[in-house]
N, C-alpha and C positions, 0 to 999 in steps of 0.2 A: 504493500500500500504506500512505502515511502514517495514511490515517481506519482501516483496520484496528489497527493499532499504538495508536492514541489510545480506540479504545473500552474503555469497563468501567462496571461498577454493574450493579446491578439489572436496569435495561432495556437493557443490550447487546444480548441474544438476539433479542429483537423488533424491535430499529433493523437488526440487523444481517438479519434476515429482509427486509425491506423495502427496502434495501439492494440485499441480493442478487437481490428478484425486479425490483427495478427494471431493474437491470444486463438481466434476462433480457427483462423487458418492452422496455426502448431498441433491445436486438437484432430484439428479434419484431417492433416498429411496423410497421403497414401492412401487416402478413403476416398473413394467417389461420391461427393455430398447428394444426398438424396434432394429430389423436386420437395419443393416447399412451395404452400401458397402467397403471394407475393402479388400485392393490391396492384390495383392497373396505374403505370406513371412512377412506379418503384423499383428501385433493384435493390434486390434482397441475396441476401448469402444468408448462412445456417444462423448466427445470431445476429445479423446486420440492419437495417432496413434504408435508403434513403430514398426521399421522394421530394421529385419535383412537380410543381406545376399543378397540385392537385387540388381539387375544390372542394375538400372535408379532409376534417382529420383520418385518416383510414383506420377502420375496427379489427380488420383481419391481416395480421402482421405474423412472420415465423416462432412458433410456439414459443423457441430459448431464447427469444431477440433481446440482444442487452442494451442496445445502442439505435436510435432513431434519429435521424435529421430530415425537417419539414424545411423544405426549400422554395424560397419565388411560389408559395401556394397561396389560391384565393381566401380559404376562411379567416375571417373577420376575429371571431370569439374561440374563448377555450371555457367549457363550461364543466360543472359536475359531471365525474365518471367519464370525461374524452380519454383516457388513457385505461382503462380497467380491461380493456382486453391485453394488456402487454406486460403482466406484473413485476416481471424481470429487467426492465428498463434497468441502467448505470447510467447511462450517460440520454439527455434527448438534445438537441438544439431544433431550435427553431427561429430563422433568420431568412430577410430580405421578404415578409408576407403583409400580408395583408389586415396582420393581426393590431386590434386597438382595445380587447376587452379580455381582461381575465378573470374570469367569476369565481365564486368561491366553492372549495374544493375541487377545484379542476383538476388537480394530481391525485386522487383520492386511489386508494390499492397501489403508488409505486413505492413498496416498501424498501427497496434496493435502491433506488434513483441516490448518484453520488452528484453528479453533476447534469446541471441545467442552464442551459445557456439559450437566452429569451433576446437576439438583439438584432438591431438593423430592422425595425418592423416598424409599423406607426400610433406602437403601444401606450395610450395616452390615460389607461383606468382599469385598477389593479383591485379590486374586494379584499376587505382585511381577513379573511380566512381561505387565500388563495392557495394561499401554497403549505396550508394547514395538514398534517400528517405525515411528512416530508423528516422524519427524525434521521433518514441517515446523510441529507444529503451536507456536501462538504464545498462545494465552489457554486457560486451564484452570479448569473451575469442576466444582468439585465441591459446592458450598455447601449448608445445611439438609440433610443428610443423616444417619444412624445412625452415621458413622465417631467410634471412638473412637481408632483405630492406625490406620498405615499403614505396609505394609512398607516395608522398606527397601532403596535404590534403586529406588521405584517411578520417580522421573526421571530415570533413567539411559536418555541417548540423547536425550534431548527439550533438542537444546540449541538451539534456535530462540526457546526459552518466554522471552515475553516479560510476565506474569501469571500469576500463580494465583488462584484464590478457594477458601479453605478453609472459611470462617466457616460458624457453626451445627451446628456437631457436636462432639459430647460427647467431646475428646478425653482420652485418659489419659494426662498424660503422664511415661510410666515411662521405665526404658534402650530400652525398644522405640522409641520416636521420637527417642532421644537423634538419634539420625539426621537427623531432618529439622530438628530445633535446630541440629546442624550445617550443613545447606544452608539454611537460610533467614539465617544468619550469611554464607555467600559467594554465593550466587548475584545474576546484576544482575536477574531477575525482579521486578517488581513484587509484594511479594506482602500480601494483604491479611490486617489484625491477627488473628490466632489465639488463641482462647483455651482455655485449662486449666480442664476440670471435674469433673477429676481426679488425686492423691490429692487427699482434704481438704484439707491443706496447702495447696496449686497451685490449689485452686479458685478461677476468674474473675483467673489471673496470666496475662498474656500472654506468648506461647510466644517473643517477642522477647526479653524479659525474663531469659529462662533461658541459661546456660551448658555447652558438654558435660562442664565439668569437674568437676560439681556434682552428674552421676550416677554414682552406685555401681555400675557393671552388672556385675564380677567375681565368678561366684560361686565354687563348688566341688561336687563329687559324687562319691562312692567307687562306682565303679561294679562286680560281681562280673566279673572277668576267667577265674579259674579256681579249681579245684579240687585237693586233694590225698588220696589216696582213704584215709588213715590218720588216726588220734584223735590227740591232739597237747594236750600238759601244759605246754608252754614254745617258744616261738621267741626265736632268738637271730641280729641279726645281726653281722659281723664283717667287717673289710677284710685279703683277703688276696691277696699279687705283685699290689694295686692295684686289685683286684675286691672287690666288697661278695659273700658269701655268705650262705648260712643253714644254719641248722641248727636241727635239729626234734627237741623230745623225743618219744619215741611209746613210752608205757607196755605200749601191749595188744602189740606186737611186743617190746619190750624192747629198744631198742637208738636212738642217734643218726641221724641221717637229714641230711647235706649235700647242699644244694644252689648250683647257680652256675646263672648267667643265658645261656642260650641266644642271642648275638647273630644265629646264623643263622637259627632258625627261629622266634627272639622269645621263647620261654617258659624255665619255669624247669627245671631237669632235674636227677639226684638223681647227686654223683659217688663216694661215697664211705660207709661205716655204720661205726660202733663197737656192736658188738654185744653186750649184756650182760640183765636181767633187772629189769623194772618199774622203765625208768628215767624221774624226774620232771624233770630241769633239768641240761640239755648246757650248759656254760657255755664259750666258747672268751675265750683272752686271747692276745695276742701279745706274748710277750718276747723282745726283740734279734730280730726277723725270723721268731721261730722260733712255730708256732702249738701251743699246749698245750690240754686241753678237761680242764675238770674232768665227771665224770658224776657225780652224783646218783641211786645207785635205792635202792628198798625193800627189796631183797635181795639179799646175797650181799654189800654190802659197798658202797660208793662209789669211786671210780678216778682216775686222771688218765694222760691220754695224751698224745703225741706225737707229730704228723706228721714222717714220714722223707719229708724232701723225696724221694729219688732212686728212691723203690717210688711214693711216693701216698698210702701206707697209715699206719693211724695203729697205734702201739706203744704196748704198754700200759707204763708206767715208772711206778707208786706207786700204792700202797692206802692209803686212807683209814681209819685207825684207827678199827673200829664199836666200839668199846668207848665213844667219846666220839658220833658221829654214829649214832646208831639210828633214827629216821625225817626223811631230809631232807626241807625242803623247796623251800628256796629259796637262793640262792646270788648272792653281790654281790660283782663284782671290783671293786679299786681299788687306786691308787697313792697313798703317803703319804709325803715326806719322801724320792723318789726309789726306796723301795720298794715291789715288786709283795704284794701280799695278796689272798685272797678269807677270806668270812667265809660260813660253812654255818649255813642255819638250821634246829634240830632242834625237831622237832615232838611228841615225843615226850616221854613224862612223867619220864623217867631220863635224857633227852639232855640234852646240853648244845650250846648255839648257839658254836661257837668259830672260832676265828681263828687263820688262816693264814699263813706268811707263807715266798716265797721265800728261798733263800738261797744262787743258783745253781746249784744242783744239782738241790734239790726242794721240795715246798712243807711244810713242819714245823709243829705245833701252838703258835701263838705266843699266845693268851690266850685263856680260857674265861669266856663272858660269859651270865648270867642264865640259870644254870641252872632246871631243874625249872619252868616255864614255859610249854611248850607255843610256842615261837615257831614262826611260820609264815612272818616275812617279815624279811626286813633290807635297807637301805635308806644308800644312803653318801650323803651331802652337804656341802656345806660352807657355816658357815653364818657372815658376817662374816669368812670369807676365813680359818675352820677348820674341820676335819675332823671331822664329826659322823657318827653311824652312831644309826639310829632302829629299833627291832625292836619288831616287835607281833605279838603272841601271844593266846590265845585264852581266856587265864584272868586277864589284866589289861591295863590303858591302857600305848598306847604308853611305848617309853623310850627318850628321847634319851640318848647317848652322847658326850662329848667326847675327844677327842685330846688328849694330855698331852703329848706329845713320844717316850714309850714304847708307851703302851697308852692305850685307852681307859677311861675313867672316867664313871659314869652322874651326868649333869647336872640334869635332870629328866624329868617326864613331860607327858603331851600329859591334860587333866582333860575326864572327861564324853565320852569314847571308847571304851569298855567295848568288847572282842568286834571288834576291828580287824583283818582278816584281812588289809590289806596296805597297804603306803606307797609311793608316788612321788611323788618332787618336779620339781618347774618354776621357772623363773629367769624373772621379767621387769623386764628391765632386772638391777637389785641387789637387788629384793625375792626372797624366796624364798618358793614356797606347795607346798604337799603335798598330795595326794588322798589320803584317806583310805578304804579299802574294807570296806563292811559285807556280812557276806552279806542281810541282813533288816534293815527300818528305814532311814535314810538315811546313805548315803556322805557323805562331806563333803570341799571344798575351803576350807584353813586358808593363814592367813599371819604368819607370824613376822614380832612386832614389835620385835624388839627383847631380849625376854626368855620372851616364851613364843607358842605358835602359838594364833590365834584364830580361829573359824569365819568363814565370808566365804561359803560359799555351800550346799547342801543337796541330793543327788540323790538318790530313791525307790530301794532297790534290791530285787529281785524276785530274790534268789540269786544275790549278784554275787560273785564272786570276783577280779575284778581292776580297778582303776579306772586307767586307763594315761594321762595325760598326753602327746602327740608333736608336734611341730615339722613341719608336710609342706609342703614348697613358700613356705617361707613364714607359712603357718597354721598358729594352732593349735588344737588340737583335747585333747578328752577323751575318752576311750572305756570307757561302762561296760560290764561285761558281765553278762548277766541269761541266769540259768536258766530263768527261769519265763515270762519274756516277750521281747520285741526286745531286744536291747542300745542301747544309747543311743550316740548320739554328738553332741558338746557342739563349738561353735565360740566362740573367746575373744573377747569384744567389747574392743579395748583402749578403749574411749571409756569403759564403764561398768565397766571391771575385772570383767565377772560373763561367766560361761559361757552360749549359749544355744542352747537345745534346736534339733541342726539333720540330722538322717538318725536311721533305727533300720537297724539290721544283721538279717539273719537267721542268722548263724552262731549253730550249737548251743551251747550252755553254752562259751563263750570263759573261757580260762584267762590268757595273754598275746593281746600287738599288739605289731606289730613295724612299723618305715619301711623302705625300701629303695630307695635311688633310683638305676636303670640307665636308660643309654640313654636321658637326658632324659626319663625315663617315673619316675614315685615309685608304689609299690606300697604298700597296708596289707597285714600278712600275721596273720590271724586262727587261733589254734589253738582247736582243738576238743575239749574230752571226752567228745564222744556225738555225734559227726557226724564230717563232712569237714572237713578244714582251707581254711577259705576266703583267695584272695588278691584282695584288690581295687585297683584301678589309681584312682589318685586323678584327677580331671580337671579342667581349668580351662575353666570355661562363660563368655563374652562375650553375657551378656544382650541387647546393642545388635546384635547382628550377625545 
């Protein structure tokens, strides 16, 4: 077996033809070899076969045949079971065909097969259990052929391989071969220089050269999981006895919508409603244990309730004075100085946007901010490690707000923002940025420098009413949402600092985006105002695998 082990190059196939019928010749001396059947377009001797020109693999080949070569023949594919009439195979080549597909288990029964030599054809797509069952073979060429990938583990089980030849094909190499970068780093195969003809970059870099650590193959995908069969103005999530919940504004019912997470039969399911009339923004907070919801509707008043642990059920305990609040719209809980507050944004041309603040008992009117306005959003932040609150409104540029130690006091504004229907802020690292949401013309992502926020980046919006920033898994993301077309979804490059264009959503005119993450699963939860509430399950895709 030593001269099998030493052979390689170019003229292997043909030494090793010559070789092998020698082997058959020193048996047969002196003997008059008997008629063998011997397919049409073949010449055959006692273990030999070679055939040109033919237009199938041929089934009927000399019983002891150790050695086949398929020459300038028309078939295209090599599929299951093409070789299982020849089990005696050592050697096959097949070169200069027609051949561009290799299906899996195509060599199935050549339990003898040492060598295979697959080249000069316009081989462009190989199934990862092609050459599966193959334990004894020892040199492998695929060389000059259309391969640009190759699955992975197609050498899984070929541990005999003592060479490969890959040379002459146009590989790509992306995370898809991150694989064979890896085994061509550990295997003791011989195996011959590989090179890259693809990306640009990689073009004529040998595949030695390359690292696995050096491919990015992690990507992500928000995949649609399910459905919610009601219209929906705000999602909000909440952790409560150690579970993440939600809850759903749903206008055209009038009433809050709880949900918790199904661990038995995996989805999400509805336990609980606060029922009232054209409500826009369920807002839950939890103080000392205890879970309160502030409600937001367009009629009849705005509320706060209170879940009674020992029913389930939520109690109604405090009306929100409409003489100050006449069309809510938005609603921002926070903590300042050890106290609980929300701040209601009124939208309304008499309202006034004011401020809450507990005081253990209930939540009471603690400051009235920018009036007559039309505010639509409010926005808590902290900025240099103080408490800022940003409201924008529909009839002038955002307005940041400072923290005094009592109340808030307007610091400045945000310039060249005109018609801001809403603000969220992001943290990276200690900088601080905000998305800004236009419904028409372009949204913006801004970054405080110091003393005032500056543009940093520009998204199209097509009727967008909410541009949501979120953290999922790790990523981060932006989510526009567009009436008139797809919604956007933006992924944070931290190398360039800039967002980039990476899924569109189909949910209907999106209001909120909500994370949630159960059961090592993170969900997006999308509400809708002219559709279904879509939930989508975020996923992590291993490009390499």
């Amino acid at each position: 077996m030593g001269w099998r082990r030493g052979l390689g190059g170019a003229g292997a196939p043909l030494l090793l033809l010559l070789l092998l019928a020698g082997q058959g010749a020193g048996q047969g001396a002196g003997r008059k070899m008997p008629k063998r059947k011997c397919p049409q377009g073949c010449n055959c001797t006692k273990d030999s076969a070679m055939c040109e020109r033919a237009k199938e693999i041929p089934r009927e080949l000399p019983q002891d045949c150790v050695s086949l070569s398929l020459i300038r023949s028309g078939f295209s594919e090599i599929l299951e079971g093409s070789f299982q009439g020849v089990p005696t195979l050592r050697l096959l080549l097949i070169t200069y065909n027609s051949l561009d597909l290799i299906g899996d288990d195509a060599f199935v029964g050549l339990v003898q097969l040492e060598y295979l030599f697959i080249e000069q054809n316009r081989l462009d797509a190989i199934s990862k259990n092609a050459l599966r069952g193959l334990k004894t073979l020892l040199h492998l060429n695929l060389a000059h052929n259309n391969l640009q990938t190759l699955p992975r583990h197609l050498f899984r089980g070929l541990d005999a391989l003592v060479s490969v030849d890959l040379r002459g094909n146009a590989f790509h190499c992306d995370c898809k071969l991150k694989w064979l970068v890896e085994w061509v780093s550990h295997t003791n195969a011989l195996v011959e220089p590989i090179e890259c003809w693809s990306p640009a970059e990689l073009n004529r870099t040998s595949l030695s050269e390359l690292r696995p650590g050096a491919f990015n193959c992690i990507t992500t995908e928000l995949v649609l999981s399910g459905t919610l069969p009601e219209q929906s103005l705000s999602v909000e999530t909440f952790t409560y006895h150690g579970e993440q919940n939600l809850v759903i504004a749903q206008p055209f019912t009038g009433r809050c919508s709880f949900m918790e997470w199904d661990h038995v039969v995996g989805k999400f399911r509805n336990y609980a409603y606060i029922n009232g009339s054209s409500t826009v923004v369920c807002k839950p907070l939890m103080i000392e244990d205890e879970l309160f919801v502030v409600v937001a509707q367009l009629f009849r008043g705005s509320h706060i309730y209170k879940r009674q642990e020992a029913t389930g059920q939520f109690l109604h305990m405090q009306v929100i004075e409409s003489s100050q609040i006449r069309k809510p719209n938005d609603i921002e809980v926070f903590r300042v100085e050890g106290d609980w507050y929300f701040i209601m944004a009124d939208s309304s041309k008499a309202g006034s946007t004011t401020l809450y603040r507990w005081n253990g008992h209930g939540f009471y009117s603690h400051q009235s901010l920018h009036a007559w306005y039309r505010d639509t959003d409010a926005e808590f932040l902290e900025i240099a490690g103080k408490p800022h609150l940003i409201l924008a409104s529909s009839s002038q540029r955002p307005v940041i707000y400072q923290w005094n130690k009592q109340q808030f006091v307007r610091r400045t504004d945000i310039p060249d923002m005109d018609d801001v229907y809403a603000v969220k802020h992001f943290k990276v690292k200690e900088d601080v940025y905000i998305c800004l949401t236009r419904f028409l013309g372009d949204s913006k992502v801004m970054h405080w420098d110091g003393s005032m926020f500056r543009d940093v980046q520009q998204m199209p919006s097509r009727g967008s009413m909410v541009f949501q920033p979120l953290s999922i898994a790790g990523y981060r993301y932006a989510f526009l949402g567009n009436d008139f077309s797809f919604s956007k979804v933006y992924l944070y490059d931290p190398i360039t600092g800039l967002f980039q264009h990476f899924q569109e959503l189909s949910t209907q005119a999106p209001r909120a985006f909500a994370h949630l993450s159960i059961d090592k699963q993170d969900f997006l939860i999308a509400s809708s105002f002219k559709g279904k509430t879509h939930i989508y399950r975020h996923v992590i895709i291993d490009q390499s695998a």
